[in-house]
Z-matrix of the N, CA and C atoms (Angstrom, degrees):
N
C 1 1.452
C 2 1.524 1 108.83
N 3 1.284 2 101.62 1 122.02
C 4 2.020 3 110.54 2 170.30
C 5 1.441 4 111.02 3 -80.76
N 6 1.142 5 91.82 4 125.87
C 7 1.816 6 98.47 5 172.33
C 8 1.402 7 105.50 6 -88.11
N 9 1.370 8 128.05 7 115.14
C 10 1.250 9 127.45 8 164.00
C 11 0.950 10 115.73 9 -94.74
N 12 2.064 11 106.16 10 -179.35
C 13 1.669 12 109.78 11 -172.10
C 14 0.982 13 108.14 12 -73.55
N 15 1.034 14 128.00 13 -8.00
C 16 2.080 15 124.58 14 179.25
C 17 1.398 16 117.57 15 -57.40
N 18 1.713 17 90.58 16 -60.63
C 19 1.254 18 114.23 17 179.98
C 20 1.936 19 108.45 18 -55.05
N 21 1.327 20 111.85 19 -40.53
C 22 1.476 21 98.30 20 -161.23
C 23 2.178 22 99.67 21 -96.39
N 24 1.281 23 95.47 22 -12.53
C 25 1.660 24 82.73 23 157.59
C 26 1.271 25 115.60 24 -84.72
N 27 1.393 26 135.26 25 -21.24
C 28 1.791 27 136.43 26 175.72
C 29 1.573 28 99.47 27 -44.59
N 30 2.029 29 111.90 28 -43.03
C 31 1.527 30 105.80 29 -178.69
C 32 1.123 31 95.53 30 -56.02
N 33 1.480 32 116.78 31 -89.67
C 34 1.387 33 139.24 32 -139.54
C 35 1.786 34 95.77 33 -55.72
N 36 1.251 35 118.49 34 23.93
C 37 1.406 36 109.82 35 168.16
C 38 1.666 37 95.38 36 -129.20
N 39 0.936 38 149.00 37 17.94
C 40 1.684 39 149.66 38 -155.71
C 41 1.136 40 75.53 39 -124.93
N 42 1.080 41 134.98 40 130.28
C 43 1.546 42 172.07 41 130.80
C 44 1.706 43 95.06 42 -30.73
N 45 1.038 44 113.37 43 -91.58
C 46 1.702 45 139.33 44 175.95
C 47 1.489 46 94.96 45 -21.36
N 48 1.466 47 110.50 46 -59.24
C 49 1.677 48 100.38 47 -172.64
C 50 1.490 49 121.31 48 -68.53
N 51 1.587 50 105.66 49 -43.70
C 52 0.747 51 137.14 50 -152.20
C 53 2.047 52 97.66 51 -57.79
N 54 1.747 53 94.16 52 -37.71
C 55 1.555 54 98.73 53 -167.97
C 56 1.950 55 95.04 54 -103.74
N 57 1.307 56 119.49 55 12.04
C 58 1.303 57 106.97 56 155.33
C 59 1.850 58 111.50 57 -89.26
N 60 0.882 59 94.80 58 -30.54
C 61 1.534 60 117.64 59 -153.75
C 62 1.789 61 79.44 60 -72.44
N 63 0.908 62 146.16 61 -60.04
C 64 1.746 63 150.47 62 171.44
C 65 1.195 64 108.04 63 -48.70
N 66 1.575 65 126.23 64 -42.64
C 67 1.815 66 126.65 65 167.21
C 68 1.323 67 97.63 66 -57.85
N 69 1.029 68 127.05 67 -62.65
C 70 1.581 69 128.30 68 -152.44
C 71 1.790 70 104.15 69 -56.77
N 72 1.367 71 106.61 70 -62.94
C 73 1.691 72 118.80 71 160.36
C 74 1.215 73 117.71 72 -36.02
N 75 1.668 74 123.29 73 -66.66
C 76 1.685 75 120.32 74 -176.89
C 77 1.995 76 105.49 75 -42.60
N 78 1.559 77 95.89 76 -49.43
C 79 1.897 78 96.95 77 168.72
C 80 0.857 79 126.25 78 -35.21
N 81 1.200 80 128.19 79 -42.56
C 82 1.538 81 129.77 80 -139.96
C 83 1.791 82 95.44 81 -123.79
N 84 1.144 83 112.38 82 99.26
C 85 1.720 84 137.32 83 175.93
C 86 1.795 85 120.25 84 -43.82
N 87 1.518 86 104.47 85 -49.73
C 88 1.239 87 126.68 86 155.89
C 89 1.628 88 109.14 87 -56.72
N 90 0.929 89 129.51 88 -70.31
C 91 1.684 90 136.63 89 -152.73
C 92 1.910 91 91.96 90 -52.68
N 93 1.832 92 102.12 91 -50.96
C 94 1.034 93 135.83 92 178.26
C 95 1.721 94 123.39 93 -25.49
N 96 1.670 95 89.76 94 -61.78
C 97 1.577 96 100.91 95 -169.43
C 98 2.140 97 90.48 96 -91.93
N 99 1.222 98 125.62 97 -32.74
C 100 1.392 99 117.69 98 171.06
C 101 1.546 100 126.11 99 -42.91
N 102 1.284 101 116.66 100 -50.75
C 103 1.460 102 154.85 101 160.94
C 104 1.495 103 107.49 102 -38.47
N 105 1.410 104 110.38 103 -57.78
C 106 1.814 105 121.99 104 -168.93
C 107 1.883 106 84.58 105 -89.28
N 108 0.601 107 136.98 106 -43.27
C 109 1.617 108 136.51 107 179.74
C 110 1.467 109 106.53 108 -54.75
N 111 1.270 110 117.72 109 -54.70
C 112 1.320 111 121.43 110 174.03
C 113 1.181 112 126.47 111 -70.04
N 114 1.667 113 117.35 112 -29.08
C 115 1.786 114 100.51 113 154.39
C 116 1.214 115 124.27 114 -100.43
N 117 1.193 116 113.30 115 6.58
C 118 1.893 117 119.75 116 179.61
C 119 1.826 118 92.98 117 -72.67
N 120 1.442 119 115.36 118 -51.72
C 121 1.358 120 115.18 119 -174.35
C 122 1.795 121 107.44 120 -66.47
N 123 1.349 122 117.98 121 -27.80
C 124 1.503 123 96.86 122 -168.28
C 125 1.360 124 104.85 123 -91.24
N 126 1.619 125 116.87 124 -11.05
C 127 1.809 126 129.21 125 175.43
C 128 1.762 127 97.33 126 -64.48
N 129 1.147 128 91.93 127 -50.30
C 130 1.868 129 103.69 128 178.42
C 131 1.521 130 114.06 129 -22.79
N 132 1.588 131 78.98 130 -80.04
C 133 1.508 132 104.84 131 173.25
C 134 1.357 133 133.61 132 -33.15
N 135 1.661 134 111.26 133 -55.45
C 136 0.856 135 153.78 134 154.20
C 137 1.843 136 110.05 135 -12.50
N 138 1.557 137 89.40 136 -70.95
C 139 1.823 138 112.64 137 -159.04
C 140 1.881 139 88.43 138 -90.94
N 141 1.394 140 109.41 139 10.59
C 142 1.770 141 84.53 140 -178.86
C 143 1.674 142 97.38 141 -89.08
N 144 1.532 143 129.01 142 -20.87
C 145 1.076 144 144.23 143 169.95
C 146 1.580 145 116.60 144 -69.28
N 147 1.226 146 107.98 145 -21.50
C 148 1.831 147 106.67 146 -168.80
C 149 1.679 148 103.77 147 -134.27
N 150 1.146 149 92.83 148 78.00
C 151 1.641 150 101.08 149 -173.71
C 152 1.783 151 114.09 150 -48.12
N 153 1.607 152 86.61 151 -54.54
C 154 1.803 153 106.07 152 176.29
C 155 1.621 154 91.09 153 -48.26
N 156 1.103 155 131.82 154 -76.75
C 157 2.273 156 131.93 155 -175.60
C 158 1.382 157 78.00 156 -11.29
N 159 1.376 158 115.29 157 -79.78
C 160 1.573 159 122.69 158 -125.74
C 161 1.561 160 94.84 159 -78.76
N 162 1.299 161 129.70 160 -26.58
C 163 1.276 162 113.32 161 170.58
C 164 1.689 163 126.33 162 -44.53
N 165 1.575 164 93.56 163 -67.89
C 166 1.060 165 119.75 164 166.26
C 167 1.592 166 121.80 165 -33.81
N 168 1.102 167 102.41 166 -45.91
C 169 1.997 168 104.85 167 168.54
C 170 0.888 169 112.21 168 -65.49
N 171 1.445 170 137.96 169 -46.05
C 172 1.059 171 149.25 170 -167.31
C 173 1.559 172 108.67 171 -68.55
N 174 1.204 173 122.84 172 -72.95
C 175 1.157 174 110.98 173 136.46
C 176 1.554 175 155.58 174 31.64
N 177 1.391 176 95.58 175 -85.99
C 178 1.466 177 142.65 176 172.97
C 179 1.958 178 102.47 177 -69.65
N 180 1.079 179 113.47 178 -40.93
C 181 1.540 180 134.31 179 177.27
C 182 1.370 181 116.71 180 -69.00
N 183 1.643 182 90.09 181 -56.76
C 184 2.075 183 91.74 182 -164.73
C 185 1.893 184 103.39 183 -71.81
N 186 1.096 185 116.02 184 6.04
C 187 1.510 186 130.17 185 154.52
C 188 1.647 187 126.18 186 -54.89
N 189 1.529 188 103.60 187 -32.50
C 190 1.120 189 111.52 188 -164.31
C 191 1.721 190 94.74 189 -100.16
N 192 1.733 191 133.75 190 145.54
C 193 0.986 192 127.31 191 174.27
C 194 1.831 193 106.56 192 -78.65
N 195 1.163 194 115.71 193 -31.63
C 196 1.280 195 124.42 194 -164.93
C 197 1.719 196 110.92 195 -72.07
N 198 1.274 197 114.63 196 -50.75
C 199 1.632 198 109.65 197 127.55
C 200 1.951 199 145.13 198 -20.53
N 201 1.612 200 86.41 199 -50.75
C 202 1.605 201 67.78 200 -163.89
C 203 2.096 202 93.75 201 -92.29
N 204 1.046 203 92.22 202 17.06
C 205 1.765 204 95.18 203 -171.90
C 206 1.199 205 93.99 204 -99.94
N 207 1.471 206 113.89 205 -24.69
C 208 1.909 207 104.67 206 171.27
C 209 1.080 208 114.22 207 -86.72
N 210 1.544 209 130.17 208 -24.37
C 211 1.379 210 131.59 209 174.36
C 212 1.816 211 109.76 210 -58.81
N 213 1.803 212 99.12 211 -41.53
C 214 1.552 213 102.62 212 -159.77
C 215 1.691 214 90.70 213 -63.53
N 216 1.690 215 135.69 214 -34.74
C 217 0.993 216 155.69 215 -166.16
C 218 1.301 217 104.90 216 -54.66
N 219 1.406 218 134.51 217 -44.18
C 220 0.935 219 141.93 218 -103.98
C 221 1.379 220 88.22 219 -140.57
N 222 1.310 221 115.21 220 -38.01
C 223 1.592 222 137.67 221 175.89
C 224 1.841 223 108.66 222 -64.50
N 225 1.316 224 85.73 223 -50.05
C 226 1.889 225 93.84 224 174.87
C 227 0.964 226 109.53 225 -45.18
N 228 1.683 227 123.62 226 -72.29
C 229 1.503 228 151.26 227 -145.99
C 230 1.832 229 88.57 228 -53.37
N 231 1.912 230 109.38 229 -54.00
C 232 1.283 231 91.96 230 -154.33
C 233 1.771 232 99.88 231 -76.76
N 234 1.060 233 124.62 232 -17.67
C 235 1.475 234 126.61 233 165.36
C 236 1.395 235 128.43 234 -46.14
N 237 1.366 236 96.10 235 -28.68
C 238 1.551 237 118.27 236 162.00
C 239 1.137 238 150.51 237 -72.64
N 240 1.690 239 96.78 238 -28.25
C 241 1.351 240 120.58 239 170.92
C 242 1.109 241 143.64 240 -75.42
């Protein structure tokens, strides 16, 4: 039996699956950090073209203390190196 594209957009249109199929993922730690790897790199990518984006995040970030305590962190390490 061929699985066609019909068949596999019928999932990705089921609501029901659609929000088991996201439980099952949030579970799974591995699937998890693969997933965030794969759009952290294409956001990357992304912001090497849109300087103004990446300002703006940045930005948007140094707002947060929990952020800028990893940046100050982060600042050491390379002081260290």
């Amino acid at each position: 039996m061929d699985i066609k594209k019909t068949d596999v957009e019928a999932f990705l249109n089921d609501k029901q699956f659609i929000n088991e199929l996201i439980k099952e993922i949030k579970n799974n730690p591995e699937v998890v950090r693969e997933l965030a790897e794969e759009i952290a790199e294409e956001i990357s990518d992304y912001l090497q073209d849109d300087p103004e984006l990446k300002r703006k995040i940045i930005e948007s970030a140094m707002v947060s203390h929990e952020f800028r305590e990893k940046v100050v962190r982060e600042i050491v390490n390379e002081m260290n190196d």
